[in-house]
C-alpha positions as CSV (number, residue, x, y, z in Angstrom):
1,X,15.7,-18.7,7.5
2,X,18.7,-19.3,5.9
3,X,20.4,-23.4,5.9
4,X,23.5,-23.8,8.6
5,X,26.4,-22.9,6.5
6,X,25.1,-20.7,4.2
7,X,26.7,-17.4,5.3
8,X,30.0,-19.3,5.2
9,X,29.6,-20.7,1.7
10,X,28.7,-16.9,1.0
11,X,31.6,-15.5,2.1
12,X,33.7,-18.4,0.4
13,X,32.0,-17.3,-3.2
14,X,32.6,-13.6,-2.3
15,X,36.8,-14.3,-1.4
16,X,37.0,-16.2,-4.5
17,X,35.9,-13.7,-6.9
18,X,37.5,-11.0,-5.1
19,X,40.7,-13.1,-6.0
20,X,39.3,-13.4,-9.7
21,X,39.0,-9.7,-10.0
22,X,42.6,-8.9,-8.6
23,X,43.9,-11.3,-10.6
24,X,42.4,-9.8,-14.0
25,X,39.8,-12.6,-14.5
26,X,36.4,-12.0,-14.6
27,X,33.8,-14.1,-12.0
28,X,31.7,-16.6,-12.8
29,X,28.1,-15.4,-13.6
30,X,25.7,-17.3,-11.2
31,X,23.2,-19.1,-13.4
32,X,19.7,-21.1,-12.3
33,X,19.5,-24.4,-13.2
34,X,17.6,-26.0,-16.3
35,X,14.3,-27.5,-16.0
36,X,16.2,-31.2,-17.0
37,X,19.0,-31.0,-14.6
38,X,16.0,-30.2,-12.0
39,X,13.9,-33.2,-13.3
40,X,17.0,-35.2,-12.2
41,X,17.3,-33.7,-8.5
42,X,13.3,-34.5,-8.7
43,X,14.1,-38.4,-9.5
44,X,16.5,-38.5,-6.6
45,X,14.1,-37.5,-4.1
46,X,14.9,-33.4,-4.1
47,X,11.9,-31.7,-2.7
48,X,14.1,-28.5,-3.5
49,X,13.9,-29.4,-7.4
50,X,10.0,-30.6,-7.1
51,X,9.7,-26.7,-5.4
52,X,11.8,-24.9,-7.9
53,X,9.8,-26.4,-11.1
54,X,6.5,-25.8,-9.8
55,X,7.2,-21.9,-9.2
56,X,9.0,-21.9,-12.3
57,X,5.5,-23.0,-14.2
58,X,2.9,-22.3,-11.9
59,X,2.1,-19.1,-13.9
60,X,1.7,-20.5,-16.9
61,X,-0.3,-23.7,-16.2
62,X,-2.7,-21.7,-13.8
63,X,-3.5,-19.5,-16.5
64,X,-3.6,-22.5,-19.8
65,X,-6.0,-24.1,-17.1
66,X,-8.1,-20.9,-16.4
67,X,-8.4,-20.7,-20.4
68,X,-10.5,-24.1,-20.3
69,X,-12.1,-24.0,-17.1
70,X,-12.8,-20.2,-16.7
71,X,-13.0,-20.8,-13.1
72,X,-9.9,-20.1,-10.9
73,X,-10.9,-22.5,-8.2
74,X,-11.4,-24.9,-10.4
75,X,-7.8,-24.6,-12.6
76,X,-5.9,-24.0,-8.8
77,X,-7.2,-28.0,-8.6
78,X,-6.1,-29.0,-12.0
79,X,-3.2,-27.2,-11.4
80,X,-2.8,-29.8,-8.1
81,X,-3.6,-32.8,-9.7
82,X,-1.5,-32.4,-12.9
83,X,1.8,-32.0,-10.6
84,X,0.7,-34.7,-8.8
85,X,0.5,-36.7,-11.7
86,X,3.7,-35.3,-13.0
87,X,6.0,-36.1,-9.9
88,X,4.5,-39.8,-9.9
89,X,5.7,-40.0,-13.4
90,X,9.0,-38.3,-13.8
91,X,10.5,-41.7,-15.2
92,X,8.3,-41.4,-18.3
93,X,9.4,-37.5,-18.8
94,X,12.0,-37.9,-22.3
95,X,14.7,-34.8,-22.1
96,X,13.5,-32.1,-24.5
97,X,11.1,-29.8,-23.2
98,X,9.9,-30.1,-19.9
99,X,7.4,-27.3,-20.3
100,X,5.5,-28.5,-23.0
101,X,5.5,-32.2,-21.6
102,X,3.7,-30.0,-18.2
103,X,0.9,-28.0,-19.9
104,X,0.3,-30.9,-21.8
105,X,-0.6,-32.5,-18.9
106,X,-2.1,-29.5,-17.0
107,X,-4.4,-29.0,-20.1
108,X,-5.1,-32.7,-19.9
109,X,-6.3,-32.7,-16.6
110,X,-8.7,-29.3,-16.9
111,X,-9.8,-31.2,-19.5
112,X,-10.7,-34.0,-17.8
113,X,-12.5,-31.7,-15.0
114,X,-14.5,-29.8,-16.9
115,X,-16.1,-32.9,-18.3
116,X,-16.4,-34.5,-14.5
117,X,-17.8,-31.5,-13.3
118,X,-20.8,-30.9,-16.0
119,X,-22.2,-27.6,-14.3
120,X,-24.8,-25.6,-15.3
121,X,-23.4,-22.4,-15.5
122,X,-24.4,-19.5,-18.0
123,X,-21.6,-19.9,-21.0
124,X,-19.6,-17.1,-22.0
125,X,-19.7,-18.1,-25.5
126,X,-23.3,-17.1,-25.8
127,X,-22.5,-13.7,-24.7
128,X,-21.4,-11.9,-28.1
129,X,-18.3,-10.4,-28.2
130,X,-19.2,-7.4,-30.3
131,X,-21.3,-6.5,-27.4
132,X,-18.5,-7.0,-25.1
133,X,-15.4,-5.3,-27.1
134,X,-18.3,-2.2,-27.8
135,X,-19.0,-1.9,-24.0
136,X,-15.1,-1.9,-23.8
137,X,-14.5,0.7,-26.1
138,X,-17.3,3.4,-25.0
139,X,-15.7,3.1,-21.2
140,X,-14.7,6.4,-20.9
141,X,-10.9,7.5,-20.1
142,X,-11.0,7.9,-16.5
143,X,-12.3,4.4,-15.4
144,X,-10.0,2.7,-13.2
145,X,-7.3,0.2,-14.5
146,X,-9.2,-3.0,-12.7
147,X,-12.6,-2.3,-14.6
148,X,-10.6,-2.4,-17.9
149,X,-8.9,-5.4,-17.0
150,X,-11.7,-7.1,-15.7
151,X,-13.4,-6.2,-19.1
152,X,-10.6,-7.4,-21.3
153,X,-10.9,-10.6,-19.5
154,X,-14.2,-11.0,-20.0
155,X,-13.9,-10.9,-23.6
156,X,-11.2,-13.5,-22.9
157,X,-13.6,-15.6,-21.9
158,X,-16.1,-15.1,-24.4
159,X,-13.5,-16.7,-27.0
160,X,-14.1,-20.1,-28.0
161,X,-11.9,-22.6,-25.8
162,X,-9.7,-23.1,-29.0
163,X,-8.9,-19.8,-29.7
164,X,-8.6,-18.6,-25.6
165,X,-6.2,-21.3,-25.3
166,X,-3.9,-20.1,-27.9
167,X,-4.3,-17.1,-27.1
168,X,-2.9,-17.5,-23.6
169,X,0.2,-19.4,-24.0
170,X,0.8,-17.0,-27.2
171,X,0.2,-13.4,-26.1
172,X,-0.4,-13.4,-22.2
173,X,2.1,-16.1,-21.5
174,X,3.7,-14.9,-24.8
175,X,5.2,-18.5,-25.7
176,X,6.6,-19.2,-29.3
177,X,4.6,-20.2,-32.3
178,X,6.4,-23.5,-32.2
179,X,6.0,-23.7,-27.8
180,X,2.5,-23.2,-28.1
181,X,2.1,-26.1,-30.3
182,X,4.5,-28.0,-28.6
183,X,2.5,-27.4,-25.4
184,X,-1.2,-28.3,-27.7
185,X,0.5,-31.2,-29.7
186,X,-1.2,-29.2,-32.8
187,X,1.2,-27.8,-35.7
188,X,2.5,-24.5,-35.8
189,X,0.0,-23.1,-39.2
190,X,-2.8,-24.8,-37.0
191,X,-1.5,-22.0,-33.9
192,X,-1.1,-19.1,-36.6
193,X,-5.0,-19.9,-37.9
194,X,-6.7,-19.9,-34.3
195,X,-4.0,-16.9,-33.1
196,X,-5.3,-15.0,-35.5
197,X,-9.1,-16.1,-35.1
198,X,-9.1,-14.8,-31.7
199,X,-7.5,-11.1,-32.4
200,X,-10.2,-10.9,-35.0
201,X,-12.5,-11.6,-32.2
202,X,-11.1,-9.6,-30.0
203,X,-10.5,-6.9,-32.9
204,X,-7.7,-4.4,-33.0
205,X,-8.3,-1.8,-30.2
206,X,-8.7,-4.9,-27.7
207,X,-5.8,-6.4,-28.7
208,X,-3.3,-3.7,-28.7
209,X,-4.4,-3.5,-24.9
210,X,-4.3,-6.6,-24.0
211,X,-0.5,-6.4,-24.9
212,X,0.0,-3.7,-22.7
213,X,-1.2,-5.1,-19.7
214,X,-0.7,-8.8,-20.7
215,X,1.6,-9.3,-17.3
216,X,-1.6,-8.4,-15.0
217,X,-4.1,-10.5,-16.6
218,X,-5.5,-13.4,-14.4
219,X,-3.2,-12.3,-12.4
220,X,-0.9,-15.0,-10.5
221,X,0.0,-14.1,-6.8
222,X,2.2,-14.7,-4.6
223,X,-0.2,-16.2,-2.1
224,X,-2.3,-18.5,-5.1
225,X,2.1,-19.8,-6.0
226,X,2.8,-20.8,-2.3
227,X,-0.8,-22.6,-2.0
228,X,-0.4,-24.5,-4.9
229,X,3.3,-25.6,-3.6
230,X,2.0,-26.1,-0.3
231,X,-1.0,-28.5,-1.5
232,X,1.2,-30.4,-4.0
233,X,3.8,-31.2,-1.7
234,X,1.4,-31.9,1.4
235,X,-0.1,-34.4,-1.0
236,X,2.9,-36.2,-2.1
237,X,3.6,-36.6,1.5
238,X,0.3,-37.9,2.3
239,X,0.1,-41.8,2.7
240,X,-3.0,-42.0,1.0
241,X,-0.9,-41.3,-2.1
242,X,0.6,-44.2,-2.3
243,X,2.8,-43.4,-5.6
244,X,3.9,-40.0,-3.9
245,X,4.8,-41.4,-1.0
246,X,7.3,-44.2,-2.1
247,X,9.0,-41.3,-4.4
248,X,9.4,-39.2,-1.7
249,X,10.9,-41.6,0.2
C-alpha cells in the first residue's frame, strides 16, 4: 500500500520533468541511495534505511555464511544475529565500505556458530572431489537443470572452507579481487592463491558451469529476504534486546 501522499508527490515529479523536457533540458535520473547515506538514516532511527540495507546484502551474507556453515538454516541465523549486532553498533561503522565492514561480521558470526554448535555431521571434505566432479561429468545431457545444480553445489561443498569462501564472494557473488579481501581482511595475492586452489578443485569443465548458472546457486528467495527482514526487525523491537530497543526508539 502505498504512503498518504505518494500519488501526489508522483504527479509533482512527473509535471516537473514534463516542464524539463519542453524546456530542452533533460530530467533528472532517479538514483538509489548509497549504503553510507543509508547508515546515517539507520543512526537516526529510519527503520526504512535498516530495511533497505538488509535487502541490499541479504544475498550476499546468506550465501558467505552458507560457505562456512553448509547448512542454510543454520547461516539464515547468522545471518540474524550479525544484523542484529550490526544495527547495535552502527556508531562504530567508519565511512568506507559498508559491505565489507557486514560480511566481515556475518562471517564472524558463522564462525562463531559453527564452533557453538559442534555437530556430528558427515563432512564434506572427506568426500573426494574427483569422485564428485566425475559423477558430474558422466551425467548425461538430458538431466534436468536442478540435478546439475544440486551437483555443482555439492562439489561446492566439498571445497575446503578457505577456498568455498573465496570462491563465493569471487565467482557466485562475483565480488572484486580487492572486495573479497576487504570482506576476509586477507590481501589480495592471498585471494588470487585460494581462487585459484578451488578452480583446480573444481577443475575446468565445473567451473565454466558454475559461471553460467552462478545467479541460481544457493539460491536466495524472495520468501528466505522477507524472513530474514522480518526476524531482524521483530528482534530489534523486542524488549529483551535491550540495545535494539533504545536505538529504535
Amino acid at each position: 500500500m502505498q504512503e498518504p501522499g505518494c500519488d501526489m508527490e508522483q504527479n509533482r515529479t512527473a509535471t516537473e520533468s514534463l516542464s524539463l523536457l519542453r524546456a530542452g533540458l533533460r530530467a533528472p535520473i532517479p538514483t538509489q541511495p548509497g549504503d553510507d547515506e543509508l547508515v546515517v538514516a539507520a543512526q537516526r532511527h529510519d527503520n526504512r534505511a535498516f530495511e533497505a540495507l538488509m535487502r541490499r546484502y541479504n544475498r550476499r551474507l546468506f550465501r558467505v555464511t552458507r560457505s562456512i556453515l553448509r547448512d542454510e538454516a543454520a547461516a539464515e541465523d547468522a545471518v540474524q544475529e550479525c544484523y542484529v549486532r550490526a544495527f547495535t553498533h552502527l556508531h562504530q561503522y567508519q565511512p568506507g565500505s559498508f559491505g565489507a565492514w557486514l560480511t566481515r561480521l556475518a562471517i564472524n558470526e558463522a564462525l562463531m556458530l559453527r564452533r557453538r554448535t559442534r555437530r556430528t555431521t558427515l563432512s564434506l571434505d572427506d568426500i573426494a572431489t574427483e569422485s564428485v566432479v566425475a559423477d558430474y561429468l558422466t551425467t548425461p545431457d538430458t538431466s534436468h537443470a536442478t540435478g546439475a545444480r544440486q551437483l555443482l553445489e555439492q562439489a561446492i561443498d566439498a571445497l575446503p572452507q578457505q577456498f568455498r569462501t573465496v570462491f563465493i564472494l569471487r565467482v557466485v557473488e562475483q565480488l572484486s579481487t580487492a572486495e573479497t579481501a576487504a570482506c576476509l581482511d586477507i590481501n589480495q595475492a592471498t585471494v588470487k592463491t585460494r581462487l585459484h586452489r578451488a578452480q583446480v578443485r573444481l577443475r575446468e569443465d565445473i567451473a565454466r558451469r558454475l559461471r553460467r548458472e552462478r545467479l541460481t546457486l544457493f539460491e536466495f528467495g524472495g520468501s528466505r529476504c522477507d524472513r530474514i527482514v522480518a526476524a531482524v526487525l521483530a528482534r530489534l523491537r523486542s524488549a529483551s534486546t535491550a540495545a535494539a530497543l533504545e536505538l529504535l526508539l
